[in-house]
C-alpha angles and dihedrals in degrees: 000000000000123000120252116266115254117304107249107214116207119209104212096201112186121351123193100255103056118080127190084260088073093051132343094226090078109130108226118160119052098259089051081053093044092055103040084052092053097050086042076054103053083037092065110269119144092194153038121209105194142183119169140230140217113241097260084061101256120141113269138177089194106156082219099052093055089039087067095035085055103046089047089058104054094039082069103035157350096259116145106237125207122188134215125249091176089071105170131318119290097026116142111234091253083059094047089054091059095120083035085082097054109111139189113359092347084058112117110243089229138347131211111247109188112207099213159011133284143168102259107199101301091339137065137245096218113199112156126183113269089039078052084056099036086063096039088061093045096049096047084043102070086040096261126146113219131230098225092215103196126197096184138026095253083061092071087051087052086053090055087058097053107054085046080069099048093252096117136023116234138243091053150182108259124192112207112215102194121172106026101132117251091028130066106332113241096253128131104246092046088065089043089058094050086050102061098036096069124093117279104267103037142132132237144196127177122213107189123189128249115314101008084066114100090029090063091056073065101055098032086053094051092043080054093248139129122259131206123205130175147110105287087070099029128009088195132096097184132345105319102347114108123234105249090220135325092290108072087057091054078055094049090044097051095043087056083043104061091034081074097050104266131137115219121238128228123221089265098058088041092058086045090048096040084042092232116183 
Protein backbone atom coordinates (compact mmCIF):
# COMPACT_ATOMS: atom_id res chain seq x y z
CA UNK A 1 0.00 0.00 0.00
CA UNK A 2 1.57 3.48 -0.82
CA UNK A 3 1.80 6.09 1.56
CA UNK A 4 -0.57 9.28 1.23
CA UNK A 5 0.82 12.18 -0.57
CA UNK A 6 1.78 15.00 1.58
CA UNK A 7 -1.33 16.63 4.18
CA UNK A 8 -2.20 20.13 2.84
CA UNK A 9 -3.10 22.39 6.01
CA UNK A 10 -5.61 25.49 5.29
CA UNK A 11 -5.38 28.21 7.16
CA UNK A 12 -9.07 29.55 7.34
CA UNK A 13 -8.06 33.45 8.38
CA UNK A 14 -11.07 35.49 9.11
CA UNK A 15 -14.56 34.14 8.36
CA UNK A 16 -17.60 36.27 8.35
CA UNK A 17 -19.14 35.17 11.57
CA UNK A 18 -16.09 35.86 14.37
CA UNK A 19 -15.57 39.65 15.71
CA UNK A 20 -12.78 40.93 17.71
CA UNK A 21 -15.26 40.51 20.65
CA UNK A 22 -14.78 37.05 20.37
CA UNK A 23 -10.96 37.37 20.48
CA UNK A 24 -8.81 40.09 19.98
CA UNK A 25 -6.25 37.96 17.56
CA UNK A 26 -8.78 38.35 14.59
CA UNK A 27 -6.97 39.58 11.66
CA UNK A 28 -8.85 42.17 10.20
CA UNK A 29 -6.97 44.76 7.71
CA UNK A 30 -4.86 43.35 4.79
CA UNK A 31 -1.44 43.74 6.35
CA UNK A 32 -2.91 41.66 9.96
CA UNK A 33 -3.91 39.04 7.28
CA UNK A 34 -0.81 39.33 5.57
CA UNK A 35 1.15 38.57 8.71
CA UNK A 36 -0.91 35.80 10.41
CA UNK A 37 -0.65 34.06 6.95
CA UNK A 38 3.14 34.35 6.90
CA UNK A 39 3.71 32.98 10.18
CA UNK A 40 0.70 30.08 9.18
CA UNK A 41 3.35 29.81 6.10
CA UNK A 42 6.66 29.30 7.84
CA UNK A 43 4.48 27.14 10.32
CA UNK A 44 3.75 24.85 7.90
CA UNK A 45 0.35 25.87 6.03
CA UNK A 46 0.01 25.20 2.14
CA UNK A 47 -3.02 27.41 1.92
CA UNK A 48 -5.19 30.70 2.91
CA UNK A 49 -8.51 30.66 2.84
CA UNK A 50 -9.51 34.27 3.03
CA UNK A 51 -12.58 36.50 3.23
CA UNK A 52 -12.11 40.26 4.03
CA UNK A 53 -13.53 43.09 6.50
CA UNK A 54 -14.40 46.73 6.52
CA UNK A 55 -12.66 48.45 8.64
CA UNK A 56 -15.12 48.60 11.21
CA UNK A 57 -14.80 45.06 11.18
CA UNK A 58 -18.01 44.04 9.31
CA UNK A 59 -17.93 41.10 6.71
CA UNK A 60 -17.15 42.35 2.95
CA UNK A 61 -16.63 40.78 -0.59
CA UNK A 62 -15.15 44.23 -1.82
CA UNK A 63 -12.72 43.31 -5.09
CA UNK A 64 -10.60 45.86 -3.61
CA UNK A 65 -10.42 44.55 -0.28
CA UNK A 66 -9.18 41.21 -1.47
CA UNK A 67 -7.02 43.01 -4.06
CA UNK A 68 -4.96 44.44 -1.00
CA UNK A 69 -5.35 41.20 1.18
CA UNK A 70 -3.97 39.49 -1.62
CA UNK A 71 -0.98 41.67 -2.58
CA UNK A 72 0.04 41.77 1.17
CA UNK A 73 0.20 38.23 1.14
CA UNK A 74 2.34 37.51 -1.51
CA UNK A 75 4.72 40.42 -0.74
CA UNK A 76 5.61 38.03 2.65
CA UNK A 77 5.33 34.52 1.31
CA UNK A 78 4.47 31.79 -1.25
CA UNK A 79 1.16 30.74 0.43
CA UNK A 80 -1.72 29.61 -1.97
CA UNK A 81 -4.42 31.68 -1.28
CA UNK A 82 -8.23 30.67 -1.85
CA UNK A 83 -10.84 33.01 -1.53
CA UNK A 84 -14.40 32.78 -0.28
CA UNK A 85 -17.63 33.10 -2.57
CA UNK A 86 -19.82 32.39 0.27
CA UNK A 87 -18.98 35.69 1.68
CA UNK A 88 -21.56 36.20 4.76
CA UNK A 89 -25.24 35.45 5.08
CA UNK A 90 -27.59 37.41 3.26
CA UNK A 91 -24.94 38.58 0.03
CA UNK A 92 -26.45 38.73 -3.28
CA UNK A 93 -24.47 36.55 -5.85
CA UNK A 94 -23.08 39.61 -7.50
CA UNK A 95 -21.55 40.34 -3.72
CA UNK A 96 -20.23 36.74 -3.26
CA UNK A 97 -18.29 37.07 -6.60
CA UNK A 98 -16.22 40.17 -5.21
CA UNK A 99 -12.32 38.29 -5.67
CA UNK A 100 -14.03 36.66 -8.98
CA UNK A 101 -13.25 39.78 -10.54
CA UNK A 102 -9.07 39.77 -9.60
CA UNK A 103 -7.06 39.27 -12.80
CA UNK A 104 -3.98 38.71 -13.69
CA UNK A 105 -1.37 38.50 -10.42
CA UNK A 106 -3.96 39.92 -8.06
CA UNK A 107 -6.17 36.74 -9.26
CA UNK A 108 -7.01 34.21 -6.20
CA UNK A 109 -5.20 30.44 -6.94
CA UNK A 110 -8.68 28.72 -6.11
CA UNK A 111 -12.30 29.76 -4.43
CA UNK A 112 -14.71 27.81 -2.50
CA UNK A 113 -17.79 27.37 -4.37
CA UNK A 114 -20.84 25.48 -1.74
CA UNK A 115 -23.53 23.43 -3.79
CA UNK A 116 -26.37 23.96 -1.70
CA UNK A 117 -28.45 25.42 1.05
CA UNK A 118 -28.48 24.87 5.00
CA UNK A 119 -29.75 26.14 7.95
CA UNK A 120 -26.46 28.30 9.49
CA UNK A 121 -27.16 28.85 13.47
CA UNK A 122 -30.45 30.77 13.39
CA UNK A 123 -29.82 31.90 9.60
CA UNK A 124 -29.55 30.36 6.47
CA UNK A 125 -26.97 29.91 3.95
CA UNK A 126 -29.17 30.28 1.07
CA UNK A 127 -27.52 28.73 -2.38
CA UNK A 128 -29.98 27.85 -4.71
CA UNK A 129 -29.48 26.43 -7.57
CA UNK A 130 -28.97 29.00 -10.47
CA UNK A 131 -26.87 31.34 -7.95
CA UNK A 132 -25.06 27.81 -7.54
CA UNK A 133 -24.62 28.05 -11.28
CA UNK A 134 -24.08 31.57 -11.56
CA UNK A 135 -20.79 30.98 -9.38
CA UNK A 136 -19.88 27.91 -10.92
CA UNK A 137 -19.59 29.90 -14.37
CA UNK A 138 -17.87 32.53 -12.89
CA UNK A 139 -15.51 30.53 -11.24
CA UNK A 140 -14.62 28.19 -14.45
CA UNK A 141 -14.66 31.45 -16.31
CA UNK A 142 -11.26 33.26 -14.87
CA UNK A 143 -9.54 29.57 -15.08
CA UNK A 144 -9.97 28.74 -11.50
CA UNK A 145 -10.67 25.26 -10.04
CA UNK A 146 -13.09 25.31 -7.22
CA UNK A 147 -12.93 23.81 -3.82
CA UNK A 148 -16.80 22.24 -3.71
CA UNK A 149 -17.15 22.99 0.43
CA UNK A 150 -20.27 20.77 1.52
CA UNK A 151 -22.06 21.11 4.44
CA UNK A 152 -24.13 18.39 3.91
CA UNK A 153 -24.06 14.90 1.89
CA UNK A 154 -26.73 16.17 -1.06
CA UNK A 155 -23.94 18.83 -1.74
CA UNK A 156 -21.55 16.10 -3.28
CA UNK A 157 -24.72 14.99 -5.66
CA UNK A 158 -25.05 18.88 -6.69
CA UNK A 159 -21.65 18.69 -7.55
CA UNK A 160 -22.43 15.61 -9.93
CA UNK A 161 -24.76 17.80 -11.67
CA UNK A 162 -22.68 20.21 -12.22
CA UNK A 163 -20.01 18.84 -13.82
CA UNK A 164 -22.70 17.03 -16.03
CA UNK A 165 -23.18 20.57 -17.17
CA UNK A 166 -19.72 21.47 -17.76
CA UNK A 167 -19.58 23.77 -14.69
CA UNK A 168 -16.93 21.76 -12.80
CA UNK A 169 -14.25 19.33 -13.75
CA UNK A 170 -14.31 16.16 -12.06
CA UNK A 171 -12.62 14.64 -10.26
CA UNK A 172 -12.43 17.48 -7.93
CA UNK A 173 -11.05 19.11 -4.58
CA UNK A 174 -14.17 18.88 -1.59
CA UNK A 175 -14.06 20.67 1.65
CA UNK A 176 -15.98 18.96 4.20
CA UNK A 177 -17.71 21.44 6.58
CA UNK A 178 -18.77 19.16 9.48
CA UNK A 179 -20.29 20.65 12.85
CA UNK A 180 -21.73 23.73 11.99
CA UNK A 181 -25.07 23.46 13.66
CA UNK A 182 -27.80 23.04 11.59
CA UNK A 183 -25.67 21.39 9.02
CA UNK A 184 -23.52 17.50 9.18
CA UNK A 185 -22.81 16.95 12.47
CA UNK A 186 -18.48 16.65 13.29
CA UNK A 187 -18.45 12.55 13.87
CA UNK A 188 -16.22 10.11 12.40
CA UNK A 189 -18.36 8.14 10.32
CA UNK A 190 -19.84 10.84 9.03
CA UNK A 191 -16.58 11.77 7.51
CA UNK A 192 -16.15 8.42 6.60
CA UNK A 193 -19.34 8.58 4.71
CA UNK A 194 -18.29 12.14 2.63
CA UNK A 195 -15.32 10.50 1.85
CA UNK A 196 -16.42 7.82 0.11
CA UNK A 197 -19.04 9.38 -1.54
CA UNK A 198 -16.64 11.73 -3.97
CA UNK A 199 -15.52 10.70 -7.48
CA UNK A 200 -12.58 8.36 -7.69
CA UNK A 201 -9.63 10.63 -8.02
CA UNK A 202 -10.54 13.53 -5.82
CA UNK A 203 -9.32 15.51 -3.39
CA UNK A 204 -10.58 16.27 0.18
CA UNK A 205 -10.21 18.84 3.30
CA UNK A 206 -12.06 18.78 6.36
CA UNK A 207 -12.95 21.83 8.18
CA UNK A 208 -14.37 20.77 11.50
CA UNK A 209 -16.13 23.33 13.99
CA UNK A 210 -14.90 24.51 17.27
CA UNK A 211 -13.70 22.02 19.33
CA UNK A 212 -13.71 19.04 16.95
CA UNK A 213 -11.14 20.94 15.20
CA UNK A 214 -8.08 19.95 15.83
CA UNK A 215 -9.43 16.13 16.48
CA UNK A 216 -10.55 15.97 13.04
CA UNK A 217 -6.53 16.91 11.62
CA UNK A 218 -6.36 13.69 13.29
CA UNK A 219 -8.95 11.82 11.45
CA UNK A 220 -8.53 13.48 8.16
CA UNK A 221 -4.28 12.44 8.50
CA UNK A 222 -4.98 8.75 9.31
CA UNK A 223 -8.10 8.53 6.19
CA UNK A 224 -5.20 9.83 4.12
CA UNK A 225 -6.93 13.40 3.59
CA UNK A 226 -6.08 17.20 4.01
CA UNK A 227 -7.30 19.24 7.00
CA UNK A 228 -7.98 23.00 7.40
CA UNK A 229 -7.86 24.94 11.06
CA UNK A 230 -8.20 28.58 11.84
CA UNK A 231 -10.10 31.04 13.19
CA UNK A 232 -12.47 31.46 11.09
CA UNK A 233 -13.82 28.01 12.18
CA UNK A 234 -12.43 27.99 16.15
CA UNK A 235 -10.89 30.83 18.05
CA UNK A 236 -9.69 28.37 20.56
CA UNK A 237 -6.11 26.41 21.05
CA UNK A 238 -7.20 24.24 23.96
CA UNK A 239 -10.40 24.43 26.47
CA UNK A 240 -10.79 27.93 27.19
CA UNK A 241 -7.18 29.57 25.73
CA UNK A 242 -7.54 31.39 22.88
CA UNK A 243 -5.48 30.72 19.68
CA UNK A 244 -3.00 33.99 19.34
CA UNK A 245 -3.52 34.04 15.71
CA UNK A 246 -4.05 31.32 12.99
CA UNK A 247 -0.73 30.23 13.25
CA UNK A 248 -0.39 28.57 16.20
CA UNK A 249 -3.12 26.38 15.03
CA UNK A 250 -1.32 25.67 11.94
CA UNK A 251 1.29 24.69 14.61
CA UNK A 252 -1.09 22.65 16.57
CA UNK A 253 -2.48 21.00 13.18
CA UNK A 254 1.07 19.91 11.66
CA UNK A 255 2.50 18.55 15.04
CA UNK A 256 -0.86 16.06 15.24
CA UNK A 257 -0.20 15.59 11.80
CA UNK A 258 3.10 14.14 11.73
CA UNK A 259 2.41 12.23 15.03
CA UNK A 260 0.44 10.27 12.81
CA UNK A 261 3.18 9.71 10.09
CA UNK A 262 2.49 12.73 7.38
CA UNK A 263 4.58 14.75 5.79
CA UNK A 264 3.43 18.18 5.45
CA UNK A 265 3.05 19.91 1.79
CA UNK A 266 4.26 23.22 0.75
CA UNK A 267 2.35 25.43 -1.33
CA UNK A 268 4.27 24.03 -4.47
CA UNK A 269 3.33 20.29 -4.02
CA UNK A 270 -0.41 21.47 -3.03
CA UNK A 271 -0.81 23.12 -6.12
CA UNK A 272 0.80 19.86 -7.78
CA UNK A 273 -1.94 17.33 -5.45
CA UNK A 274 -5.27 19.79 -5.85
CA UNK A 275 -3.91 20.21 -9.95
CA UNK A 276 -4.00 24.04 -9.72
CA UNK A 277 -3.15 25.93 -12.90
Amino acid sequence: MSAPPPMIITAAMVGAEVTRKDTPYLPITAEEIAEDAAKCREAGAAMVHIHVRNPDGTPSQDTELFRAAIRAIRKKCDILIQTSTGGAVGMSAEERCGPLKLTGGDRPDMATLTTGTVNFGEEVFWNPRPLVREIAARIKAIGLRPEIECFDAGMIDEANVLAKAGLIELPAHYDFVLGVPGGLGARPEALDFLRASIPEGSTWTCAAMARHQLPFVELAAVRGGNARVGLEDNIYLSKGVLAKGNWELVVEAVKRARAHGREIATPEQAREILRLT
